[in-house]
C-alpha positions as CSV (number, residue, x, y, z in Angstrom):
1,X,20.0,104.0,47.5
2,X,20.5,105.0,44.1
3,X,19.5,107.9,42.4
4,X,16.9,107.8,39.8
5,X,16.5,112.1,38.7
6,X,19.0,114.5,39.4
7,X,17.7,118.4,38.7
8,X,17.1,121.8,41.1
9,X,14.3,122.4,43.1
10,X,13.3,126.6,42.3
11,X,10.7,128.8,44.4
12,X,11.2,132.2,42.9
13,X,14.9,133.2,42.4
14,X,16.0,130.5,44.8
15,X,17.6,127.0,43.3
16,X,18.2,124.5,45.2
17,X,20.2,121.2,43.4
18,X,18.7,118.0,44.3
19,X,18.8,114.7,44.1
20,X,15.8,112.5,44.1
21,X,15.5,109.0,45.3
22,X,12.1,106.6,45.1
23,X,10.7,106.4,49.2
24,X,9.2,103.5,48.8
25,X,9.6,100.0,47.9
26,X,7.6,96.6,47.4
27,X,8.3,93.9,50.1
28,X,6.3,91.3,48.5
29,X,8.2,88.0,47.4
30,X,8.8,87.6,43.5
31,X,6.9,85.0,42.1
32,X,6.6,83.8,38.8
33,X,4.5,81.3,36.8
34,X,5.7,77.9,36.1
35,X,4.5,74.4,34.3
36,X,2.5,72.3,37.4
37,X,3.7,69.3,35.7
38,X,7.4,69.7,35.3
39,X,8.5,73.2,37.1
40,X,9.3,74.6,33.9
41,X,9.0,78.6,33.4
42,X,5.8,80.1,31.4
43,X,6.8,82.9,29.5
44,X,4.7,85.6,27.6
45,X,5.2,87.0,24.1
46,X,3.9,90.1,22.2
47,X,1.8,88.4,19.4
48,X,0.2,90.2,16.4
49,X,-3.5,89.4,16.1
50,X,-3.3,90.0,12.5
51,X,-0.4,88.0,10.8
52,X,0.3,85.8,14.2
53,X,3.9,87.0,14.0
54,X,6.1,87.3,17.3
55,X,7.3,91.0,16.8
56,X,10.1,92.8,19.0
57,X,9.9,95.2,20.9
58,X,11.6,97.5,19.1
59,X,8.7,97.3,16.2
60,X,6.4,97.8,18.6
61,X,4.3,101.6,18.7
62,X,1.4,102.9,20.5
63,X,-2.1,103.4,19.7
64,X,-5.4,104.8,21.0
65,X,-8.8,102.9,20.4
66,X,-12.2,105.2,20.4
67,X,-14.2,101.8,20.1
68,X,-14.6,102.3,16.0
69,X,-11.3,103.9,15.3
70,X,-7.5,103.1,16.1
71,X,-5.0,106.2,16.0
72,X,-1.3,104.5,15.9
73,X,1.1,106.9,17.6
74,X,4.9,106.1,16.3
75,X,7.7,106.9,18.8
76,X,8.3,110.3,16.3
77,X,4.4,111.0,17.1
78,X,4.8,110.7,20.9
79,X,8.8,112.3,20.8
80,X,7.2,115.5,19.2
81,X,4.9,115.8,22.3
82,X,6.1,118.2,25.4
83,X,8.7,115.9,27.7
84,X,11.0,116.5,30.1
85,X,12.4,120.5,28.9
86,X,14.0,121.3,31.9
87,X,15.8,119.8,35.1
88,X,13.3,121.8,37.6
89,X,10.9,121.4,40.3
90,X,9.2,124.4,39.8
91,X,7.5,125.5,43.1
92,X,4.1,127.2,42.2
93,X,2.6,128.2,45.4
94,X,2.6,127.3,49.1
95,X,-1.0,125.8,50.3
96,X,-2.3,125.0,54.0
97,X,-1.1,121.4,54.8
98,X,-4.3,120.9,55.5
99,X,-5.9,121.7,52.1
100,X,-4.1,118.3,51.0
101,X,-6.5,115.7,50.2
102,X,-4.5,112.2,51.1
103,X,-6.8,110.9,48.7
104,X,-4.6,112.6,46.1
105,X,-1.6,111.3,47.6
106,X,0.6,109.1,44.9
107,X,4.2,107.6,44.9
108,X,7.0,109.2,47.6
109,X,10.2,110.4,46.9
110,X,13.2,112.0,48.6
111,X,15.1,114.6,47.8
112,X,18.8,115.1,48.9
113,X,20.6,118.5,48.4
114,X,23.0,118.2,45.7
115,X,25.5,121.2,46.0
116,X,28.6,121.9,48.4
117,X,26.6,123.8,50.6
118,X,22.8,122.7,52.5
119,X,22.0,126.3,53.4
120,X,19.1,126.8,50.4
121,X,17.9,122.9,51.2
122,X,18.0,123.6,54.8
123,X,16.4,127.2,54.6
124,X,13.1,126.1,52.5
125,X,12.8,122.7,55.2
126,X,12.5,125.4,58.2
127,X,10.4,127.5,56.4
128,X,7.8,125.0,55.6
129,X,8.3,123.7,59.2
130,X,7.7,127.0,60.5
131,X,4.7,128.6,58.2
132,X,2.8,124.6,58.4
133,X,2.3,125.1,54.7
134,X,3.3,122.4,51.5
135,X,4.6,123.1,48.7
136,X,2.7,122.4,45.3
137,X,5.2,122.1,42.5
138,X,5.3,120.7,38.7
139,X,7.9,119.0,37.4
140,X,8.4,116.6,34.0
141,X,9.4,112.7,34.9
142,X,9.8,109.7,32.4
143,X,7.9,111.9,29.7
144,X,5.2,113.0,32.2
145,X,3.9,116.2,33.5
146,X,3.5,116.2,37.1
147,X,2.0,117.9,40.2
148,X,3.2,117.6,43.8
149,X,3.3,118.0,47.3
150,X,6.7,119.0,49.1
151,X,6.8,118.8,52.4
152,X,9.1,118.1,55.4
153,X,9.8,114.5,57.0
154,X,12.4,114.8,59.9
155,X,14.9,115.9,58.2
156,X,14.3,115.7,54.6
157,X,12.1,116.8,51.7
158,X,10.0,114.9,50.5
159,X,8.5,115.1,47.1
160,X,5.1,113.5,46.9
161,X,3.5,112.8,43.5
162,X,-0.8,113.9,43.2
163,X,-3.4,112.4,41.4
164,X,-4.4,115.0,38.9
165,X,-8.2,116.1,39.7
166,X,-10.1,114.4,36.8
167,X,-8.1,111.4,37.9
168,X,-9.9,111.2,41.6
169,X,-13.5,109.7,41.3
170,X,-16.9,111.1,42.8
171,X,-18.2,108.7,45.7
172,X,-21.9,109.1,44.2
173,X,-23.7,106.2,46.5
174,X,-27.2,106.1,46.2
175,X,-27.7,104.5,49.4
176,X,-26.5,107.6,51.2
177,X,-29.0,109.6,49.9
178,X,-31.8,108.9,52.2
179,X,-31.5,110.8,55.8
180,X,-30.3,108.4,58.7
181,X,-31.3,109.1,62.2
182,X,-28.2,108.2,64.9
183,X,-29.6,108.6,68.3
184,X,-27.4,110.1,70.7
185,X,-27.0,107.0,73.2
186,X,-25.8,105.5,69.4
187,X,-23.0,107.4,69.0
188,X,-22.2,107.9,72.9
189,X,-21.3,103.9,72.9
190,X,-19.7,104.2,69.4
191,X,-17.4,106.8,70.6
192,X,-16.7,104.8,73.8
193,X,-15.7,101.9,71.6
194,X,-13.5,103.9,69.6
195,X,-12.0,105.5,73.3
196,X,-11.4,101.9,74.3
197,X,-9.0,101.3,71.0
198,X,-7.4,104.6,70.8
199,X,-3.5,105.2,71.3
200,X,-0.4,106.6,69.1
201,X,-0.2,104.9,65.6
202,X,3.3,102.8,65.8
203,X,3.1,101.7,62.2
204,X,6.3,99.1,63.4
205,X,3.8,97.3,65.4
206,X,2.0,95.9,62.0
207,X,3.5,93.8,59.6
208,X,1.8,92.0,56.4
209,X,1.2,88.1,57.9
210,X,0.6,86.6,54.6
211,X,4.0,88.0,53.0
212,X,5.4,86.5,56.7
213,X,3.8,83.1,56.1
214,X,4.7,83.1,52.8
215,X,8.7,83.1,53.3
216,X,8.0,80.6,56.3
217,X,6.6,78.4,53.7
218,X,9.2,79.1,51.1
219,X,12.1,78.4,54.4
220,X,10.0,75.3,55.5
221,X,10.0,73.9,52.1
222,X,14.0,74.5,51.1
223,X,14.9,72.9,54.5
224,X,13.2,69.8,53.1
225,X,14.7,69.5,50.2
226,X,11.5,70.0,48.4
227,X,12.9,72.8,45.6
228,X,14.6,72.0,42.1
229,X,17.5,73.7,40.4
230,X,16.6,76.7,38.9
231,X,18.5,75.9,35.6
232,X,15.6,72.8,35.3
233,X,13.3,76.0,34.9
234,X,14.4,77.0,31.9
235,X,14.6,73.5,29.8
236,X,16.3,73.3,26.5
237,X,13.3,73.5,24.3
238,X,12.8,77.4,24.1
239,X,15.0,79.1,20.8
240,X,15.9,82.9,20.6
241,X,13.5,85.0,18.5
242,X,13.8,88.1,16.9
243,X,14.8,90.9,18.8
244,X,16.1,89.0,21.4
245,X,12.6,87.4,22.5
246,X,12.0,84.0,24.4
247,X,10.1,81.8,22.3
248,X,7.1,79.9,24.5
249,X,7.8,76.5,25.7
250,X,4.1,75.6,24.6
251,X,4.5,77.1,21.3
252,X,7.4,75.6,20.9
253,X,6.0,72.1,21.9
254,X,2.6,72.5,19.7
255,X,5.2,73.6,16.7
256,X,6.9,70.4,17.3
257,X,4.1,68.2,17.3
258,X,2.8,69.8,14.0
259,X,5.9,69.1,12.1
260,X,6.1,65.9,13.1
261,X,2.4,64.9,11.6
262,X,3.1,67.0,9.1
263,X,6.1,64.3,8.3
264,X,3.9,61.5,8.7
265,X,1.4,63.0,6.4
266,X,3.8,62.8,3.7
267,X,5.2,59.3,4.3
268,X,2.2,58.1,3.7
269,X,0.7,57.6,7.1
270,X,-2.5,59.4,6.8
271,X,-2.6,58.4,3.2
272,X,-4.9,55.2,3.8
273,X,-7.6,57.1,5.4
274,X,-7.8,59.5,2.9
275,X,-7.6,57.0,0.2
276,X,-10.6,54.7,2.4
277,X,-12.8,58.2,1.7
278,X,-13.3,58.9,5.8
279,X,-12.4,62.0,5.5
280,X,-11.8,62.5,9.2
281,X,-9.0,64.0,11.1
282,X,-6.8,61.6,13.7
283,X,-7.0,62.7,17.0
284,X,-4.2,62.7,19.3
285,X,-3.8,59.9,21.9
């Protein structure tokens, strides 16, 4: 595991260094979109709807659309705005566990203690062990102000990130509004249906089948031989643009095809029909 924020984790005159590592992690397979016909790669570009021009990403600033009105926000604009001023999770209060919406619940992180000595890490793990409370603290990542929950998980802290509260929706249903009457024979079957599927959550006993089939077909169709060299992805037709930038195979193709009428145009080719008075455009075969 590697690292990704190193800083100290403070509750009143207490620091505690810590590292923090992301908890989490994507098992899906990486897939990406190729040409059906020949395998090749499709790749994206960042076009101006203006001029048309392919522009870098280092050209590239923000901007904020009101539906009449665009505010462009350079990267001095945005760099001017309140970031990441200090290296601390500041702890701002210890709530009831309970009080914790999971609804709120975000991304997961771990914290390691990053000093000689464990003792401060150690001491604020037992103490939320022992008083059942969580830790809500705010802290400044990757130029964002956040709010958190800190709690215990075996061993370790870890730091979980929380939706702020305009950011969590009202579940305003209409079709709850009208009273429902649940008889009580109802919800004495209901509950024995739920008493006939009830155990311990073993969340190692579940597994995502389509990811599962997905590498069996992946396996299946390597062992066959049915696969071509990945260096065929990438052809020979795409050029290097500005900044770096992968040109798009189709571009590059319809490019291609416009010089070359564009050469027959002035050889003469299309001169005939222009001469005959038709007027009308050739159409590719």
């Amino acid at each position: 595991m590697r690292a990704i924020w190193k800083g100290a984790l403070t509750f009143g005159l207490v620091n505690v260094p810590v590292k923090v590592y992301s908890a989490t992690e994507d098992h899906d397979v990486p897939l990406h979109q190729v040409h059906a016909a020949d395998g090749g790669r499709i790749r994206y570009q960042r076009v101006c709807e203006v001029d048309g021009d392919v522009v870098a990403y280092a050209d590239i600033d923000r901007a904020y659309d009101d539906g009449e009105r665009t505010v462009i926000l350079t990267k001095e604009d945005l760099a001017s705005l309140p970031a990441e001023r200090s290296r601390e999770i500041e702890v701002v209060e210890f709530v009831p566990s309970d009080q914790i919406d999971p609804l709120t619940l975000d991304r997961a992180y771990y914290l390691e203690p990053d000093s000689a000595s464990p003792k401060a890490y150690v001491l604020l793990r037992k103490t939320l062990e022992q008083t059942d409370r969580t830790a809500i603290v705010r802290f400044s990542l990757r130029q964002k102000t956040r709010l958190a929950a800190l709690r215990v998980r075996g061993d370790v802290l870890v730091l979980q990130t929380l939706l702020w509260a305009d950011e969590v929706r009202d579940a305003a249903f209409s079709s709850l509004d009208e009273p429902v009457k649940i008889s009580a024979k109802e919800l004495e079957l209901s509950a024995s249906l739920v008493d006939g599927f009830s155990k311990d959550f073993e969340p190692e006993e579940f597994s995502d089948e389509y990811q599962d089939e997905l590498r069996t077909l992946i396996e299946a169709k390597l062992d066959k031989g049915d696969a071509i060299d990945t260096a065929q992805t990438f052809g020979g037709v795409a050029e290097q643009a500005a900044g770096g930038e992968v040109i798009d195979l189709m571009e590059a193709l319809t490019a291609s095809i416009e010089r070359s009428r564009a050469a027959r145009r002035s050889s003469g080719e299309d001169g005939k029909k222009v001469a005959d008075g038709k007027g009308k455009k050739a159409h590719a075969s």
